[in-house]
PAVEXRO-471179 format. One record per residue (C-alpha): x, y, z; residue in three letters. Coordinates in nm, 3 decimals, padded with zeros to 5 digits, m for minus. Layout:
N
NODE      px      py      pz res
NODE       X       Y       Z ALA
...
This chain:
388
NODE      px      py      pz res
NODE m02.843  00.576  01.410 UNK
NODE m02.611  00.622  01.693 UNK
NODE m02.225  00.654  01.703 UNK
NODE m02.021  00.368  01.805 UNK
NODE m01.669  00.457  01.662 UNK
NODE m01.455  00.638  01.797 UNK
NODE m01.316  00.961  01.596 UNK
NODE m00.923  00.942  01.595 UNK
NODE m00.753  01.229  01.719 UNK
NODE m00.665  01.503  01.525 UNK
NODE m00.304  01.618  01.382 UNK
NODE m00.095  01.361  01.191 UNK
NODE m00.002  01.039  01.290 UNK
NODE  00.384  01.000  01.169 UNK
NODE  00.381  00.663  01.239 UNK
NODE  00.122  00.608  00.953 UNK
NODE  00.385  00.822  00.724 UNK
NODE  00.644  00.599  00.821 UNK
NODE  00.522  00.244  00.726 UNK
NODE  00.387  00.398  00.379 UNK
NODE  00.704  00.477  00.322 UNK
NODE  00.855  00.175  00.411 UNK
NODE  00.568 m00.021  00.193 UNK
NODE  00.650  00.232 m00.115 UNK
NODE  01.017  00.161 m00.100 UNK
NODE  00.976 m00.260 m00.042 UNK
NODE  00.709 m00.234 m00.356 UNK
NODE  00.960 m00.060 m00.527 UNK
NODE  01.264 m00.337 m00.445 UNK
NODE  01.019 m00.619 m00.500 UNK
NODE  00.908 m00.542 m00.861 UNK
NODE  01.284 m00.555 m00.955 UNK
NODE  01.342 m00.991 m01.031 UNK
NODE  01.682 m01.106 m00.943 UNK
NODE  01.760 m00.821 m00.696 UNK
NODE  01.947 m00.916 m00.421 UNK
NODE  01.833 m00.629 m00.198 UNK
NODE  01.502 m00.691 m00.214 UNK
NODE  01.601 m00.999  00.036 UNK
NODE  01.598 m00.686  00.252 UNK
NODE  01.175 m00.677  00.253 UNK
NODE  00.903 m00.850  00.453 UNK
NODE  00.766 m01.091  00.156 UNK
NODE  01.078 m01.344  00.253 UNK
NODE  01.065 m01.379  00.619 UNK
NODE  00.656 m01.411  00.640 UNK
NODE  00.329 m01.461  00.477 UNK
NODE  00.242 m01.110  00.390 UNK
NODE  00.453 m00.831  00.190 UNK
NODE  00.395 m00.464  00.182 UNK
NODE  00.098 m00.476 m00.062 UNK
NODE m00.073 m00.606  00.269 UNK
NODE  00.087 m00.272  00.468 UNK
NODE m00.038 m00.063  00.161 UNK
NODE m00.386 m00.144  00.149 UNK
NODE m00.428 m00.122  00.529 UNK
NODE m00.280  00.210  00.599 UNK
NODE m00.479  00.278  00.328 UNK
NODE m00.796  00.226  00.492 UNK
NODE m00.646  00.341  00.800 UNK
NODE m00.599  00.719  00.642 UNK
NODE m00.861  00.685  00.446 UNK
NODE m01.076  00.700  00.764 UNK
NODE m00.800  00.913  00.963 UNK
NODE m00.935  01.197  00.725 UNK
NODE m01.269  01.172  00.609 UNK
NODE m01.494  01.041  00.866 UNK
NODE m01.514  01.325  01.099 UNK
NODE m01.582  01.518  00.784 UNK
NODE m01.872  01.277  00.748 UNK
NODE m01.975  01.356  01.078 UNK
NODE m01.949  01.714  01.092 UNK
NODE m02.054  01.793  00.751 UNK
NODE m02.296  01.532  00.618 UNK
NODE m02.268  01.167  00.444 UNK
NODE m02.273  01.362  00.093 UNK
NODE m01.963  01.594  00.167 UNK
NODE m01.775  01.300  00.289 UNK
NODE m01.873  01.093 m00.015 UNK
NODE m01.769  01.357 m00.275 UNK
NODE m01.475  01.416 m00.060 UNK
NODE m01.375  01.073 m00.143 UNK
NODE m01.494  01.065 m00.506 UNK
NODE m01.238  01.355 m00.544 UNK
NODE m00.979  01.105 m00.404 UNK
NODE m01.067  00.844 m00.650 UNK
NODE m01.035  01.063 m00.973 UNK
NODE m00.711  01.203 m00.846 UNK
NODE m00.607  00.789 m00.805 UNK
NODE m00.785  00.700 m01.126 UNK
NODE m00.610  01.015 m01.334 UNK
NODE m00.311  00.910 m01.190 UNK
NODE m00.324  00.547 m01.282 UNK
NODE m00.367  00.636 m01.692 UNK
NODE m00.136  00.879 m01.687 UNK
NODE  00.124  00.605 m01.524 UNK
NODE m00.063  00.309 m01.764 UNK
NODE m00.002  00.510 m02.079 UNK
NODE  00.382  00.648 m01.983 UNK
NODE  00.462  00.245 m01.870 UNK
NODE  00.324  00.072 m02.175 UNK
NODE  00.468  00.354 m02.411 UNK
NODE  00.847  00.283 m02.280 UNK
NODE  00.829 m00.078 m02.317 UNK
NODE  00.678 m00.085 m02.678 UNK
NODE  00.969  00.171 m02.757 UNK
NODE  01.216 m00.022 m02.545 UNK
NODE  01.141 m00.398 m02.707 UNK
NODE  01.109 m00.244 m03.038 UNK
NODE  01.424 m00.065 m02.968 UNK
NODE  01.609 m00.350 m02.875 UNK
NODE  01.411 m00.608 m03.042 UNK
NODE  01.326 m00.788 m02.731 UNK
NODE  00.974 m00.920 m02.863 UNK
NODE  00.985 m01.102 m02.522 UNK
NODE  00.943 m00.773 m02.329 UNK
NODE  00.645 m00.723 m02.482 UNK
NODE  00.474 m01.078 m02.302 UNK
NODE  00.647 m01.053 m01.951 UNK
NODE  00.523 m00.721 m01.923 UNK
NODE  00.222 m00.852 m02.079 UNK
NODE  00.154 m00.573 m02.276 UNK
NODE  00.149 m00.796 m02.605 UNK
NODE m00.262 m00.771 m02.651 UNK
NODE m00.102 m00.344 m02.794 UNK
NODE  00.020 m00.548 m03.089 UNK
NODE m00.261 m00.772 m03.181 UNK
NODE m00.575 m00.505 m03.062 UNK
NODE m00.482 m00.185 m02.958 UNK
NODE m00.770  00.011 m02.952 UNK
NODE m00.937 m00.243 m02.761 UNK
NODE m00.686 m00.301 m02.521 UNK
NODE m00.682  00.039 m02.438 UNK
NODE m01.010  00.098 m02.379 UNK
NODE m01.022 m00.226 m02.153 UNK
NODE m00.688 m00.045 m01.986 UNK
NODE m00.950  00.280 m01.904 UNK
NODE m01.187  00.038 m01.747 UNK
NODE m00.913 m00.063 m01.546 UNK
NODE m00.993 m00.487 m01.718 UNK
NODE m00.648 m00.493 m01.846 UNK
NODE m00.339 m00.418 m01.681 UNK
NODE  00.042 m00.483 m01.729 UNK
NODE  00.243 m00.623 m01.510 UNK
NODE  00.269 m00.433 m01.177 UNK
NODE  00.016 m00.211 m01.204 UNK
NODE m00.212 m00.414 m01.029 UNK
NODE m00.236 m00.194 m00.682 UNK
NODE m00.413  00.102 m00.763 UNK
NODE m00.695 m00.011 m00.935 UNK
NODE m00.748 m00.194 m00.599 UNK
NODE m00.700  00.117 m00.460 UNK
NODE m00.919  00.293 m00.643 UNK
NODE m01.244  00.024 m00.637 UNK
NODE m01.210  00.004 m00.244 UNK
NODE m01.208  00.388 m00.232 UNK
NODE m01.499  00.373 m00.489 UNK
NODE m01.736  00.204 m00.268 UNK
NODE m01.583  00.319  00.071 UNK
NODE m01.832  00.575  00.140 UNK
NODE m02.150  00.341  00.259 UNK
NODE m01.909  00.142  00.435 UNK
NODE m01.745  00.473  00.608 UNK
NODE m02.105  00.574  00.725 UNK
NODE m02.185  00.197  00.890 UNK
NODE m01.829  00.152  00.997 UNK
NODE m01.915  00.493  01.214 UNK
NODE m02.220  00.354  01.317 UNK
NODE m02.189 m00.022  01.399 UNK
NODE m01.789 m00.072  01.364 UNK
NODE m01.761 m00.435  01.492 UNK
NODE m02.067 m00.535  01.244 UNK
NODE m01.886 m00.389  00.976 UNK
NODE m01.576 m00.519  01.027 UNK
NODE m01.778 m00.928  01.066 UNK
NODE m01.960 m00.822  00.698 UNK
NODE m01.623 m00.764  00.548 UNK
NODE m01.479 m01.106  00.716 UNK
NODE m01.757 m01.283  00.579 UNK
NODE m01.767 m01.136  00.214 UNK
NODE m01.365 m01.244  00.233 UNK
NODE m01.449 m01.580  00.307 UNK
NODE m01.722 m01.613  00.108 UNK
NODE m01.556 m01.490 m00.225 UNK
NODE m01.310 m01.676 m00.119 UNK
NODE m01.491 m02.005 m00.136 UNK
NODE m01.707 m01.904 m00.420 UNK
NODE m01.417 m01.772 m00.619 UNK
NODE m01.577 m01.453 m00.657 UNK
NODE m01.339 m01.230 m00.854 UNK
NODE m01.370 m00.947 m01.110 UNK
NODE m01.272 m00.992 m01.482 UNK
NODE m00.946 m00.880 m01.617 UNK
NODE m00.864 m00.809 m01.983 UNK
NODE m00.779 m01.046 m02.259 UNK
NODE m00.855 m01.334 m01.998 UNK
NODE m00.844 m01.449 m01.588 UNK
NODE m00.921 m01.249 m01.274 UNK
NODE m00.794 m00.958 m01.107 UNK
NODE m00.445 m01.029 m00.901 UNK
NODE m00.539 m00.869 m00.651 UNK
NODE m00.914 m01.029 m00.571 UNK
NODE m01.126 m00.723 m00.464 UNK
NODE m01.349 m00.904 m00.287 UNK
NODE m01.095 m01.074 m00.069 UNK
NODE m00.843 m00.744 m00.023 UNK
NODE m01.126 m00.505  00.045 UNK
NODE m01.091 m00.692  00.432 UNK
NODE m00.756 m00.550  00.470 UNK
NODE m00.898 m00.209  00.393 UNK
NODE m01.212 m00.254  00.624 UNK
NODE m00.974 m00.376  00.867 UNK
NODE m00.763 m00.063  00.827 UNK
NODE m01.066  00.211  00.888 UNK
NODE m01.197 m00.019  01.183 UNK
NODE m00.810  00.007  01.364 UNK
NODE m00.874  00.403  01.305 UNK
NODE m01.165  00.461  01.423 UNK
NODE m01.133  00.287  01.782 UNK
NODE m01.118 m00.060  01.705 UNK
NODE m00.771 m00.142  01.828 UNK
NODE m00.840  00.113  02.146 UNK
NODE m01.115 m00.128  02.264 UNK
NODE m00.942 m00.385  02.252 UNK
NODE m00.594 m00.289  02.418 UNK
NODE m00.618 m00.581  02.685 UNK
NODE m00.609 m00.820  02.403 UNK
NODE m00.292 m00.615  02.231 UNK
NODE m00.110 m00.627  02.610 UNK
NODE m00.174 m00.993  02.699 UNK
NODE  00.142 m01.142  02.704 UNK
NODE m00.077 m01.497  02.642 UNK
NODE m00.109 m01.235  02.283 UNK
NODE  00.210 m01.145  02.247 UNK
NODE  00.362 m01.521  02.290 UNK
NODE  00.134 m01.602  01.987 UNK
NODE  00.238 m01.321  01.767 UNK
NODE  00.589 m01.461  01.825 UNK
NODE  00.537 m01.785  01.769 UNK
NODE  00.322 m01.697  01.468 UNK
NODE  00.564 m01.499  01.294 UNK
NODE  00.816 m01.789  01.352 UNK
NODE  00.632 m02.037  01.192 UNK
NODE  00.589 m01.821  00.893 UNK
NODE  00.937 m01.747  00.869 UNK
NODE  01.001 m02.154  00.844 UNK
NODE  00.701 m02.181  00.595 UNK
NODE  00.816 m01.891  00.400 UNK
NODE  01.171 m02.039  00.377 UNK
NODE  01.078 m02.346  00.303 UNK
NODE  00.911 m02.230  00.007 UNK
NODE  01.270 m02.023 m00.085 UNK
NODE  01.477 m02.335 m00.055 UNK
NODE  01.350 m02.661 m00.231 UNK
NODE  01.604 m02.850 m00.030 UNK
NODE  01.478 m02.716  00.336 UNK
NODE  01.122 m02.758  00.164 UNK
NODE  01.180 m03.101  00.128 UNK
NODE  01.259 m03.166  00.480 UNK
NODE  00.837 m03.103  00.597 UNK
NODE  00.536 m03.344  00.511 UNK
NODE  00.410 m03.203  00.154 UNK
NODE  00.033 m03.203  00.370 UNK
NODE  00.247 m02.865  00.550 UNK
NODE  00.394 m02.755  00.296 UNK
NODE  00.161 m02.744  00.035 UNK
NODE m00.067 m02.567  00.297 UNK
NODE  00.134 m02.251  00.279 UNK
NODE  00.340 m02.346 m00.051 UNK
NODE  00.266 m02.121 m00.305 UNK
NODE  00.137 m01.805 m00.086 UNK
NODE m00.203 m01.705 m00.202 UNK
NODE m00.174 m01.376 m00.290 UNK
NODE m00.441 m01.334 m00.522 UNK
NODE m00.762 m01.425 m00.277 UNK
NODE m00.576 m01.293  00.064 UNK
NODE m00.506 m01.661  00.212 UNK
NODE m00.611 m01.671  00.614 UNK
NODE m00.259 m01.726  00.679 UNK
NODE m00.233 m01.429  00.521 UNK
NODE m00.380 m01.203  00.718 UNK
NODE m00.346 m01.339  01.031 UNK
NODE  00.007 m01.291  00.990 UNK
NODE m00.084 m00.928  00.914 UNK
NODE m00.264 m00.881  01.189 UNK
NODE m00.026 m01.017  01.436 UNK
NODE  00.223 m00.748  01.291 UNK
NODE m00.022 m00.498  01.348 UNK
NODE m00.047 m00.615  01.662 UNK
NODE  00.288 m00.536  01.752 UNK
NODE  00.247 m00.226  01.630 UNK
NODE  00.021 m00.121  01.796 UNK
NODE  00.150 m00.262  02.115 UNK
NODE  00.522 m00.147  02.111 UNK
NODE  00.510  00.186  01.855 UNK
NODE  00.265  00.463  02.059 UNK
NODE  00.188  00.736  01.832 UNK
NODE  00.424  00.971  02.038 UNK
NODE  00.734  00.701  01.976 UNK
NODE  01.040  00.950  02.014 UNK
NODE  01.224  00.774  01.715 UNK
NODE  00.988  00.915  01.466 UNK
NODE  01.139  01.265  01.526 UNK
NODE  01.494  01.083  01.440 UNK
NODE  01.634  01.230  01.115 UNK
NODE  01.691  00.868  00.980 UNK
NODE  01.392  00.859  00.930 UNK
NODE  01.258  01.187  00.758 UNK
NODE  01.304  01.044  00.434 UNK
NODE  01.028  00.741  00.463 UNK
NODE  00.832  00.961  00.637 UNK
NODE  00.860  01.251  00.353 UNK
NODE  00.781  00.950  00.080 UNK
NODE  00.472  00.829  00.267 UNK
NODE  00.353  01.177  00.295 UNK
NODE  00.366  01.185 m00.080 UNK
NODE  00.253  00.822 m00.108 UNK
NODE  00.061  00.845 m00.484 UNK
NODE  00.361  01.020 m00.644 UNK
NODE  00.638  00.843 m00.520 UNK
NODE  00.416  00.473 m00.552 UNK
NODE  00.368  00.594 m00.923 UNK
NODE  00.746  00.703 m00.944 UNK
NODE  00.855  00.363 m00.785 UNK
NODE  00.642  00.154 m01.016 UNK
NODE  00.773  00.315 m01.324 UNK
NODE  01.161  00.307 m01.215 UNK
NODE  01.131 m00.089 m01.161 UNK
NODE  01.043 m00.117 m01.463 UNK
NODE  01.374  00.085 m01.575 UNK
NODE  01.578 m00.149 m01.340 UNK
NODE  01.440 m00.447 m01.457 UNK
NODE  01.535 m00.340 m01.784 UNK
NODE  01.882 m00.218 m01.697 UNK
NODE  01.939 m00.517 m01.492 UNK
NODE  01.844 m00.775 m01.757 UNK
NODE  02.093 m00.568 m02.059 UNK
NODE  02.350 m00.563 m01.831 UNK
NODE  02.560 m00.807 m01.663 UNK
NODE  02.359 m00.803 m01.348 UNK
NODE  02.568 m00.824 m01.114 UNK
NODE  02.582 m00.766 m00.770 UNK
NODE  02.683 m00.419 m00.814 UNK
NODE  02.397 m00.345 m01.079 UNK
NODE  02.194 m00.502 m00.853 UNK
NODE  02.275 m00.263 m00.494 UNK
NODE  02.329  00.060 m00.765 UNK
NODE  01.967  00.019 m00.931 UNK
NODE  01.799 m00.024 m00.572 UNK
NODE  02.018  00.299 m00.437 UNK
NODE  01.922  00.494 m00.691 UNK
NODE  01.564  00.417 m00.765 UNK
NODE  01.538  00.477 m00.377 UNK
NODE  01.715  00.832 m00.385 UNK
NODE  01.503  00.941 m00.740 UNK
NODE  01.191  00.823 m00.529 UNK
NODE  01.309  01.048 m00.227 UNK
NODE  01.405  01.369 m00.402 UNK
NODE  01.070  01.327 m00.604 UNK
NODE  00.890  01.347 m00.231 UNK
NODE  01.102  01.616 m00.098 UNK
NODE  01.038  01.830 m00.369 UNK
NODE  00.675  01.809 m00.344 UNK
NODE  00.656  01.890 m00.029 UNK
NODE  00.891  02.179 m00.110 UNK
NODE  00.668  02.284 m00.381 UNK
NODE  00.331  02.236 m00.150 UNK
NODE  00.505  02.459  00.098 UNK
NODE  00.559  02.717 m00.134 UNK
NODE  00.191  02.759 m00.296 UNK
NODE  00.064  02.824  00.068 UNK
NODE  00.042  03.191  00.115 UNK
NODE  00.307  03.324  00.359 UNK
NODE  00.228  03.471  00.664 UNK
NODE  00.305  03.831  00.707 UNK
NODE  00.522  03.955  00.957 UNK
NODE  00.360  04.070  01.282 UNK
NODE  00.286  04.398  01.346 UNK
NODE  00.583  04.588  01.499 UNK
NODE  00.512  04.700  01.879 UNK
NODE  00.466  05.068  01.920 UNK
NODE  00.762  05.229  02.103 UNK
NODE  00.657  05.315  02.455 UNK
NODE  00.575  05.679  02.550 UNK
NODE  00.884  05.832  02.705 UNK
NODE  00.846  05.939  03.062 UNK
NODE  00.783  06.280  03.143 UNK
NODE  01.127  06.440  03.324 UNK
């Protein structure tokens, strides 16, 4: 079958760096309740948060580096490239499950807080261990905020068919994935979670953001660039993200809430997280939009040191994510034993930012030094001295 897509270009795309980043540090500040500095992130001035950015970029480098491996090399190669992926994401998610269930067994016991135990819905350890941990390896049960990389690791799971189309027959592709998300959606399709309910994140539903993701990469937003510059385009974006702004706050203040027929509010009142409402996404897409229209790939601000430590956490995305989840659960905790104040409030953000950033830059540091260094070149040879 012939290739449609086109292959992104090679060397790395900081601008995908960045926005992980960004969507590592917002996850981060929004798993902390009562935190005033998470008023800082996306999820209170429009429809979508940065689990949206997440699972798109995501796609988007999940596509940035395996399908001209696919090409080149063979579906196979590809596909085992990516089952690598998936067991590094899978070994990473126990080994983060059994650390974040451990502390807050010893912390509630510590402390007596048996109510711990149920927000962070990790009471099923009490009443069935074994059982609960064995649903936890099959990825069924799952405290509170861990929900993101299983996701991450079923859409990487069965990304490798959907690689080989997407090269193939992009646009058909990317209308399959539309319609399983709106099918699921109205079939309330959903995958079983441990001791009752669905999955948070619907995989069925999210797996569009993903799809969406690899078909940006591979040449989907670069056919259609006359669409990203209309300005007809760019006055809806703006007036898009302007009505979610009034939707979202109407759903922060009861009060300005109450001032909009309950038909509208109720519409967008709660957000749908859980099966990726339409609003949803479009309001996704019309930031990607944006993107794409105002932030090239050689944007001179991504070489400004301001932003070299975003960039250095989205380059070490899994560690830092894994880091972040973990430390909201410390501020949560610290937070709730202590007064909470504002001050709690700014120094547990600060500081779970910084411990996520040195985490990153020492990585890298540490990746740097297990490649083998260069020799020095070879010294000229003096020239021959001229005959007096």
């Amino acid at each position: 079958m012939e290739i449609h897509a086109t292959l992104p270009e090679k060397g790395r795309d900081l601008r995908l760096d960045l926005f992980r980043g960004i969507a590592n540090w917002a996850i981060y500040l929004d798993h902390i309740p009562d935190n005033v500095v998470n008023w800082i992130t996306t999820r209170n001035y429009g429809f979508s948060d940065a689990a949206d950015l997440f699972v798109f970029i995501s796609g988007y480098t999940a596509s940035f580096v395996y399908a001209r491996m696919m090409l080149e090399r063979g579906f196979i190669v590809g596909a085992t490239r990516l089952t690598k992926r998936v067991w590094q994401l899978y070994v990473a998610h126990i080994i983060l499950f059994v650390i974040y269930i451990a502390s807050i067994s010893y912390l509630a016991l510590r402390f007596g807080d048996s109510e711990m135990i149920n927000e962070f819905n990790v009471a099923g350890l009490v009443d069935n261990a074994t059982e609960t941990l064995r649903q936890g390896l099959f990825l069924k049960f799952k405290p509170v905020n861990l929900d993101v990389l299983p996701l991450y690791i079923v859409l990487m799971g069965l990304f490798p068919p959907v690689l080989w189309f997407m090269l193939r027959q992009p646009n058909w592709t990317m209308l399959a994935s539309l319609v399983l998300w709106l099918v699921s959606r109205h079939m309330g399709w959903n995958l079983p979670a441990y001791p009752a309910g669905t999955w948070y994140f619907n995989p069925f539903c999210w797996q569009v953001l993903f799809v969406f993701g690899s078909w940006c990469a591979l040449g989907g937003a670069r056919r259609n660039m006359h669409i990203i510059n209309s300005r007809y385009t760019l006055w809806f974006c703006i007036a898009y993200l302007i009505f979610g702004l009034i939707m979202t706050m109407a759903g922060r203040f009861p009060e300005f809430g109450a001032m909009f027929p309950d038909w509208l509010y109720s519409a967008f009142n709660p957000n749908d997280k859980t099966n990726l409402a339409p609003y949803r996404f479009l309001h996704f897409a019309v930031i990607v939009v944006l993107v794409i229209r105002f932030i090239p790939k050689d944007w001179e601000a991504l070489e400004w040191k301001m932003f070299d430590p975003l960039i250095v956490c989205g380059q070490q995305s899994l560690a830092v994510f894994c880091v972040g989840v973990f430390l909201s659960f410390v501020g949560h905790f610290e937070l709730s034993m202590s007064s909470g104040s504002l001050f709690a409030q700014i120094f547990v953000s600060i500081s779970g930012i910084a411990i996520m950033t040195i985490v990153a830059y020492y990585i890298s540091w540490s990746k740097r030094q297990d490649k083998p260094v260069k020799p020095p070149a070879p010294a000229k040879p003096p020239a021959p001295a001229k005959a007096g």
